[in-house]
FIKOLZA-365565 format. One record per atom (N, C-alpha, C): atom name; x, y, z. Coordinates in pm, whole numbers, plus 50000, padded with zeros to 5 digits. Atoms other than C-alpha are relative to their C-alpha. Example, Ala and Ser with C-alpha at 12.3 -4.5 7.8 and 13.67 -1.06 7.14 Angstrom:
# residues 2
NODE  site     xx     yy     zz
NODE     N  50089  49881  50000
NODE    CA  51230  49550  50780
NODE     C  50090  50120  50000
NODE     N  49918  49881  49994
NODE    CA  51367  49894  50714
NODE     C  49923  50109  50073
END
This chain:
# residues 175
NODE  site     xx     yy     zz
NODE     N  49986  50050  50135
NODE    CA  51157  51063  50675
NODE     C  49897  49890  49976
NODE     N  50059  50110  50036
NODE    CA  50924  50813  50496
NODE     C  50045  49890  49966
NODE     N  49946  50162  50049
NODE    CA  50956  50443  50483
NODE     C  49875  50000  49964
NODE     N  50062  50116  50003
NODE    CA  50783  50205  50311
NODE     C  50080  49851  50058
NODE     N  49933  50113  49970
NODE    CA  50850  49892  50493
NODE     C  49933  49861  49972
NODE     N  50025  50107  50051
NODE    CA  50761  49582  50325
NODE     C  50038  49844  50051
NODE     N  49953  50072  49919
NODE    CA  50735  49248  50515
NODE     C  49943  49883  49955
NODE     N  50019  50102  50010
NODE    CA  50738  48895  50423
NODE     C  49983  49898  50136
NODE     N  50039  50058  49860
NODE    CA  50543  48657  50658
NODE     C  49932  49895  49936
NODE     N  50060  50115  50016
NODE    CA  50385  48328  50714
NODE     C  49872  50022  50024
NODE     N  50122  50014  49937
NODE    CA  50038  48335  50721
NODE     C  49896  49924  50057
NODE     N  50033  50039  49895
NODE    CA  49920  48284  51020
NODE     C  49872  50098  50070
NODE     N  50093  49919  49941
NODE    CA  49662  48430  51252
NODE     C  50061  50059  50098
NODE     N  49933  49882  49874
NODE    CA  49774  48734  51500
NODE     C  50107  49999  49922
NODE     N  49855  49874  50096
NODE    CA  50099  48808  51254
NODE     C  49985  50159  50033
NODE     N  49980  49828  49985
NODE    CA  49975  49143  51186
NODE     C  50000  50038  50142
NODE     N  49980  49964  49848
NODE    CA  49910  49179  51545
NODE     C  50142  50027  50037
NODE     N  49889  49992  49941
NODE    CA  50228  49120  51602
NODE     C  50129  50087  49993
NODE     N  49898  49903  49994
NODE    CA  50397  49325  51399
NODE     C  49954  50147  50032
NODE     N  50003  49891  49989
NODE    CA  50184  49605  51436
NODE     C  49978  50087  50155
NODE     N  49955  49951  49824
NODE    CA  50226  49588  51799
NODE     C  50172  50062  50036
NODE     N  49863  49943  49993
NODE    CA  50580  49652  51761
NODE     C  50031  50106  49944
NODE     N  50023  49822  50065
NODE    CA  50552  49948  51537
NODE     C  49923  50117  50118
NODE     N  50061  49908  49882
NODE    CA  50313  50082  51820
NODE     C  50073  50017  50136
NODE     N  49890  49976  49920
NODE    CA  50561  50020  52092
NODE     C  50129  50097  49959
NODE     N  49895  49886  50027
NODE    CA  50823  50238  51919
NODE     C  49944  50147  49988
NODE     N  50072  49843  49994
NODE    CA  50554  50519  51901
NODE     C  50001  50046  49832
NODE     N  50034  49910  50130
NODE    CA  50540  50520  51519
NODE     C  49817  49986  49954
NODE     N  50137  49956  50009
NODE    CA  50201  50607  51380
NODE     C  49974  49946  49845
NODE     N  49992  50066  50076
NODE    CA  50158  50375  51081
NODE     C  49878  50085  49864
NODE     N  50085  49906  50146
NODE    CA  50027  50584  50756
NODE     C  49921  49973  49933
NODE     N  50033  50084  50061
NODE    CA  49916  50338  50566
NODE     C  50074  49857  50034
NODE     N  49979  50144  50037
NODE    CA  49901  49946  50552
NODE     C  49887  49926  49892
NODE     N  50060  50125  50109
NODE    CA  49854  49663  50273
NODE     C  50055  49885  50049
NODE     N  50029  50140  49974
NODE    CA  49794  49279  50343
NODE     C  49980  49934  49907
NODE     N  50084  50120  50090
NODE    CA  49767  49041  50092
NODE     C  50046  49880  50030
NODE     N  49890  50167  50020
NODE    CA  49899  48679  49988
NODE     C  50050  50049  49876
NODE     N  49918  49997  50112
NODE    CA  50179  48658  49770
NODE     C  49963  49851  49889
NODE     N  50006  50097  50064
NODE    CA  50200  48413  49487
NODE     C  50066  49841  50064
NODE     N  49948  50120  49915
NODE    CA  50385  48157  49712
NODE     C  49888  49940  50087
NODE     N  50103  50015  49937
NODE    CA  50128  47959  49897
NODE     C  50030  50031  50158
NODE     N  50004  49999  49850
NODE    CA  50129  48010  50293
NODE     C  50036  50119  50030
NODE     N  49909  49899  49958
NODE    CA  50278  48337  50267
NODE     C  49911  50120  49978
NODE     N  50013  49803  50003
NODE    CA  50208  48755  50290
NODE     C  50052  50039  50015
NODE     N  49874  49903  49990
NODE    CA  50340  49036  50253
NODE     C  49924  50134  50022
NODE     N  50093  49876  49931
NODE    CA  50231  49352  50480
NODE     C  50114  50108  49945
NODE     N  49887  49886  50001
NODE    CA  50358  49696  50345
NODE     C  49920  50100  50089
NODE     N  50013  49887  49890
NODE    CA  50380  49970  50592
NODE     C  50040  50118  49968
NODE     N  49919  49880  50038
NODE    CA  50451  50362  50528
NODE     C  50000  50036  50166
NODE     N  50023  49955  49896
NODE    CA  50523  50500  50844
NODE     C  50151  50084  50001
NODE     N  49924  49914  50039
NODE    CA  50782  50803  50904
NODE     C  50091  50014  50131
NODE     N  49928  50028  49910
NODE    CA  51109  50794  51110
NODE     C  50133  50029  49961
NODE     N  49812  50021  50051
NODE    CA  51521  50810  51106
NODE     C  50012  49883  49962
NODE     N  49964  50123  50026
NODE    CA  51675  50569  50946
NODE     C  50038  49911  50103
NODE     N  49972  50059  49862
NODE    CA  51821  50475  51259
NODE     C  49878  49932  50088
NODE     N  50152  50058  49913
NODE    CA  51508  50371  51424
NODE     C  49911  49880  49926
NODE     N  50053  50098  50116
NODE    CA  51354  50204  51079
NODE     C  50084  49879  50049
NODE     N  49937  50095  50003
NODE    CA  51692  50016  51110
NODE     C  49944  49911  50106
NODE     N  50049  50087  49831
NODE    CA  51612  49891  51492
NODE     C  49829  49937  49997
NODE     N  50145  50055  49978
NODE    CA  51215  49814  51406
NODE     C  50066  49846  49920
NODE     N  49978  50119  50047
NODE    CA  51368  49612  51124
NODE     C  50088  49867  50051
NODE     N  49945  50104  49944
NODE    CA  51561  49414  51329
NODE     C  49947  49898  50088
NODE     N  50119  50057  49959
NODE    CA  51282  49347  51567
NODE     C  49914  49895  49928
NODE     N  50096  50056  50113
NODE    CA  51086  49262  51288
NODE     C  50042  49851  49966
NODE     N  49907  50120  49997
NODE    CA  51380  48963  51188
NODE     C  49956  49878  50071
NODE     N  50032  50056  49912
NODE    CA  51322  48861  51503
NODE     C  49890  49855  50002
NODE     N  50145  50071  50030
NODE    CA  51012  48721  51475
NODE     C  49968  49889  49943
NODE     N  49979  50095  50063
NODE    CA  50946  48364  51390
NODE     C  49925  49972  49863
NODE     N  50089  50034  50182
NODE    CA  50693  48422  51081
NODE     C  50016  50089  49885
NODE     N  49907  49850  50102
NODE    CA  50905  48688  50940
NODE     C  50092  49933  49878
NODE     N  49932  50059  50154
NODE    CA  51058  48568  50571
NODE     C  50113  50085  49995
NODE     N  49975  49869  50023
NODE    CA  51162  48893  50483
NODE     C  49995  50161  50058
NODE     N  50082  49875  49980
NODE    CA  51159  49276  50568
NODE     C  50096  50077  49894
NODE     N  49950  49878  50153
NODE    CA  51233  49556  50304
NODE     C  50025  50136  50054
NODE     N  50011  49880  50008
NODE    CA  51288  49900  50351
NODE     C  50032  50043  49898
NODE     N  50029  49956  50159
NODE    CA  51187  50039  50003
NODE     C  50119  50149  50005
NODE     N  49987  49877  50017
NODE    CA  51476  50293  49997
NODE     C  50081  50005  49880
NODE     N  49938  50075  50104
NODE    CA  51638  50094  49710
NODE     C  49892  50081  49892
NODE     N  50140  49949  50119
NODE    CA  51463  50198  49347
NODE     C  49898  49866  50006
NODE     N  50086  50101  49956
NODE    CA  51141  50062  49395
NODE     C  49868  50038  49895
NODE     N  50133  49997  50071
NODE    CA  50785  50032  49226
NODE     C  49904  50023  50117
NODE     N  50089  50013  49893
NODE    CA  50515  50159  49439
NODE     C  49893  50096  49923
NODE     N  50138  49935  50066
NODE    CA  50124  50216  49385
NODE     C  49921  50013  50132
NODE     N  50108  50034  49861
NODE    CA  49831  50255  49558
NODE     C  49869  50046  49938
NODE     N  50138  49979  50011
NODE    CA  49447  50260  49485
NODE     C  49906  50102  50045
NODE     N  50091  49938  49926
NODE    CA  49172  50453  49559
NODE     C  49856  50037  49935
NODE     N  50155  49980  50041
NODE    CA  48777  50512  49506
NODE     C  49960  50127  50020
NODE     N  50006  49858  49961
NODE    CA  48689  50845  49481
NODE     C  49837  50065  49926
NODE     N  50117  49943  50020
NODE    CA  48316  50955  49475
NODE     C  49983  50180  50014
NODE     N  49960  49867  50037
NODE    CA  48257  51312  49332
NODE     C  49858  50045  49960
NODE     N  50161  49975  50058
NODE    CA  47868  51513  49337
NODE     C  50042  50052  49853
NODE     N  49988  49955  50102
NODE    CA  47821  51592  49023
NODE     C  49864  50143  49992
NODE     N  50110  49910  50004
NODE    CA  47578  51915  48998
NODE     C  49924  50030  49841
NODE     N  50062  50031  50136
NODE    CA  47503  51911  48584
NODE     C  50081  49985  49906
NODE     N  49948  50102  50111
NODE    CA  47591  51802  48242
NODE     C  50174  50085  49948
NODE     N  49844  49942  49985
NODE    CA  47897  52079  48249
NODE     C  50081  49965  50083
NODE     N  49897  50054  49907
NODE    CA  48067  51985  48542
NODE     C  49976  49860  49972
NODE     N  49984  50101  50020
NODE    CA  47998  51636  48471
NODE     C  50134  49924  49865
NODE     N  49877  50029  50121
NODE    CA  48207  51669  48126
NODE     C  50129  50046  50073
NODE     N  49893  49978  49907
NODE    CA  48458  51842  48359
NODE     C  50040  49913  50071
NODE     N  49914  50113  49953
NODE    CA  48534  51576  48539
NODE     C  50062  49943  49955
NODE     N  49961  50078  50104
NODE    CA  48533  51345  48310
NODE     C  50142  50015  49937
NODE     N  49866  49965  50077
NODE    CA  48822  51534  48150
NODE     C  50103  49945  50118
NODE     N  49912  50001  49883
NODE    CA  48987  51568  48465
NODE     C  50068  49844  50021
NODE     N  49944  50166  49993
NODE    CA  48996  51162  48522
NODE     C  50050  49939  49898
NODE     N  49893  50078  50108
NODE    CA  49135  51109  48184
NODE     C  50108  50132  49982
NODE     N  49843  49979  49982
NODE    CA  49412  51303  48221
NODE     C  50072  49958  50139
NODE     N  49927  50084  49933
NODE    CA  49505  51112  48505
NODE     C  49988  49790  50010
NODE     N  50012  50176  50070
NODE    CA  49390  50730  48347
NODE     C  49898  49972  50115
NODE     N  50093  50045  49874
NODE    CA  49107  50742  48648
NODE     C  49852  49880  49863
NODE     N  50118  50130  50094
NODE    CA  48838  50433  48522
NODE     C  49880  50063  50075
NODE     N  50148  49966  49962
NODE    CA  48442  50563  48579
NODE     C  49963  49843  50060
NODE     N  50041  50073  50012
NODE    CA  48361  50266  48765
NODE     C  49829  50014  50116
NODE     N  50090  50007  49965
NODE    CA  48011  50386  48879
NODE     C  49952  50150  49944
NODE     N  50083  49891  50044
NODE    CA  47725  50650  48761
NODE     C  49921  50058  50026
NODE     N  50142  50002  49925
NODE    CA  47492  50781  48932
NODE     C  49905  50183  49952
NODE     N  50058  49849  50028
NODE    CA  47238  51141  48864
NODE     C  50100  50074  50042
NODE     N  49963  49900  49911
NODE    CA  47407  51329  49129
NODE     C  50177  49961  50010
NODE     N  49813  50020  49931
NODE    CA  47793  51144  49151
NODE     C  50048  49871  49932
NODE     N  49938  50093  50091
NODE    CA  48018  50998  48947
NODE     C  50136  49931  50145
NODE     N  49923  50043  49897
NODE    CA  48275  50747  49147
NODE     C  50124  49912  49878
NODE     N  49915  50021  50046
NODE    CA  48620  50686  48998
NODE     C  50069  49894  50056
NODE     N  49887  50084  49953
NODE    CA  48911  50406  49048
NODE     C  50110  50094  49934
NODE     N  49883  49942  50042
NODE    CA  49260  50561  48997
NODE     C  50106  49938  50103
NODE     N  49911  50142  49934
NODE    CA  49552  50375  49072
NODE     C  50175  50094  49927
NODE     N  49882  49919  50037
NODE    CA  49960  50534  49038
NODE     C  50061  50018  50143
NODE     N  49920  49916  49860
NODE    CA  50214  50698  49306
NODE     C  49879  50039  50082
NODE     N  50090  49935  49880
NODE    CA  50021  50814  49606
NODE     C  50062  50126  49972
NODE     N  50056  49894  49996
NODE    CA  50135  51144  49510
NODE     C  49883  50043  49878
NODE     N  50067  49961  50152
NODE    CA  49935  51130  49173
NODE     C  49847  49948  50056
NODE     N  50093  50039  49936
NODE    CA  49621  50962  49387
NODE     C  50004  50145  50068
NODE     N  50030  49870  49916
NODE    CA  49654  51287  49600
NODE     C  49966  50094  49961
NODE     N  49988  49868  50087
NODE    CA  49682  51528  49319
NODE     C  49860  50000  49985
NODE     N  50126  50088  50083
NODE    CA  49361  51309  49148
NODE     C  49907  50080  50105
NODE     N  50114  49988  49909
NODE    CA  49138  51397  49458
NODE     C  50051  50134  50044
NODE     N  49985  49848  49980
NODE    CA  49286  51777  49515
NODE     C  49937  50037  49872
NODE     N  50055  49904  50084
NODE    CA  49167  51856  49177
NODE     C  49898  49950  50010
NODE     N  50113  50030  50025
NODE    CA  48820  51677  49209
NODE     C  49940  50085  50134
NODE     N  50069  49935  49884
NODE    CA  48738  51853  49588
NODE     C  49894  50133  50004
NODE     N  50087  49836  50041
NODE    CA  48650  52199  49427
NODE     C  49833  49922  49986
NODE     N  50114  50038  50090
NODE    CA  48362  52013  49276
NODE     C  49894  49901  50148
NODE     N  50066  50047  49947
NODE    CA  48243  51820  49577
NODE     C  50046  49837  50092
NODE     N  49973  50122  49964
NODE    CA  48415  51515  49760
NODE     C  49871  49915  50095
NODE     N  50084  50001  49884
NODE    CA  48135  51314  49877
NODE     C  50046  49843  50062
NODE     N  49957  50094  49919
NODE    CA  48345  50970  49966
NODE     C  50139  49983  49938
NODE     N  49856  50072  50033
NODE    CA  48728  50811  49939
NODE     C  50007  49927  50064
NODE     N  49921  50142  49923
NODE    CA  48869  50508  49999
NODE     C  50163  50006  49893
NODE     N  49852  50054  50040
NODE    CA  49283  50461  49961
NODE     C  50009  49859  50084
NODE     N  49927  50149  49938
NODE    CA  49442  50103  50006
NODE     C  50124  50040  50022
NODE     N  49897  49965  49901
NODE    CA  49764  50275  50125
NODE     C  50050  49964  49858
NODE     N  49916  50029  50068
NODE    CA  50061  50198  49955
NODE     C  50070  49904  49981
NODE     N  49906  50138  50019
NODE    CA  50211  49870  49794
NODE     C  50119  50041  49959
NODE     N  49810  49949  50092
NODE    CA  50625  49858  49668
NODE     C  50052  49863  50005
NODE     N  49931  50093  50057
NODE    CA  50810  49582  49513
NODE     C  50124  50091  49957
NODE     N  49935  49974  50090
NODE    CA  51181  49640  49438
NODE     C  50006  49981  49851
NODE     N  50017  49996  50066
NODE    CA  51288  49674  49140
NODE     C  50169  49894  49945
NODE     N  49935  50083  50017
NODE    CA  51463  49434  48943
NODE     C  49985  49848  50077
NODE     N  50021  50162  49983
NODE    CA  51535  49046  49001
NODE     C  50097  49991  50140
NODE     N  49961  50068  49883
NODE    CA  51665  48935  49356
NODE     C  49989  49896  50040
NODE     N  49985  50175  49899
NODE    CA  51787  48639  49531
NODE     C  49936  49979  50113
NODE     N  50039  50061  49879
NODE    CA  51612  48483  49815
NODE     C  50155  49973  50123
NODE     N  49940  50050  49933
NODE    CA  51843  48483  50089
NODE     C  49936  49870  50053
NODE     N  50002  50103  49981
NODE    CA  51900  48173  50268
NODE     C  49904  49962  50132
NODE     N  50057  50008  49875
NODE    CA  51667  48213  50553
NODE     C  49813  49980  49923
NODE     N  50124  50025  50140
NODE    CA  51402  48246  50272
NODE     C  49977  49917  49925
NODE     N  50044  50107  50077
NODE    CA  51461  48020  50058
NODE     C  49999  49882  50105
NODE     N  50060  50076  49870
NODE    CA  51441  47789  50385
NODE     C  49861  49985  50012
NODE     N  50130  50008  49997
NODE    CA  51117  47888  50448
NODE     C  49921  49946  49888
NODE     N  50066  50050  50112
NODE    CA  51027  47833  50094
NODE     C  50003  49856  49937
NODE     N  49945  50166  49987
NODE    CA  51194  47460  50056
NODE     C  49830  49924  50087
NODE     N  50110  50087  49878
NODE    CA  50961  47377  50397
NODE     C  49886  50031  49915
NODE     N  50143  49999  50026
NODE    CA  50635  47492  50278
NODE     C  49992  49953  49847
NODE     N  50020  50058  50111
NODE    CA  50654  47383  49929
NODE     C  49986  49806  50065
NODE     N  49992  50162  49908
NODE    CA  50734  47022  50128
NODE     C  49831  49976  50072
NODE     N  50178  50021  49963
NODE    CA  50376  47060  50293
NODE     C  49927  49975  49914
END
């Protein structure tokens, strides 16, 4: 089954190490990951897709707990919001298939953000299955690069900070 597992952390140096040493000790094979900073200062939040029983998710996430720069962990199985990016360079061979594309990326809201004689290069941004679809219908024509940033997810709706969180968040606002 697919998780997204979504993890609040202090940022620090070797975190990800740390957690993604523990994902590799259970033998899962991590699908995608995203890293950023959150709007809180000192903090990130790594999302992970990686595919497993719930039973096993449960036991990483507990691991995960563990951990002293751990805020948070999520398992997105709640209704959730999730996107994901991607750059998708496409030859173009002449001024017909070029309008063909074109179509193609506006019926999925893809942005032209480059032009070139020979290859047009798109941004498109939605579900990772609608990023997948995006680049199955452009392949006929020529894939000549991709880049995905994996998959981000935020529940949905307003949530409380448990108390282990808003802890963390008290201290570092105090810094």
């Amino acid at each position: 089954m697919r998780h997204i597992v979504s993890v609040l952390v202090e940022d620090h140096p070797r975190v990800l190490t740390r957690i993604t040493a523990l994902f590799a000790r259970r033998g899962f094979n991590i699908e995608s990951l995203a890293v950023g900073r959150t709007h809180q200062p000192g903090t990130s939040r790594i999302a992970f897709v990686v595919r497993g029983d719930d039973h096993t998710i449960e036991q990483v996430e507990k691991q995960l707990n563990r951990l002293v720069e751990v805020l948070k962990v999520t398992d997105h199985t709640e209704p959730h919001i999730e996107r994901e990016l991607a750059l998708v360079k496409v030859h173009v061979a002449g001024l017909e298939e070029r309008l063909e594309i074109r179509e193609i990326a506006a019926a999925y809201r893809a942005r032209t953000v480059d032009v070139a004689r020979r290859a047009l290069t798109f941004e498109v941004t939605g579900e990772p299955s609608k990023v997948e679809s995006f680049i199955e219908q452009l392949r006929p024509y020529g894939l000549l690069e991709t880049m995905r940033t994996g998959a981000v997810a935020m529940s949905r709706g307003v949530k409380a900070l448990k108390p282990r969180e808003k802890e963390a968040v008290r201290e570092k606002e105090a810094v």
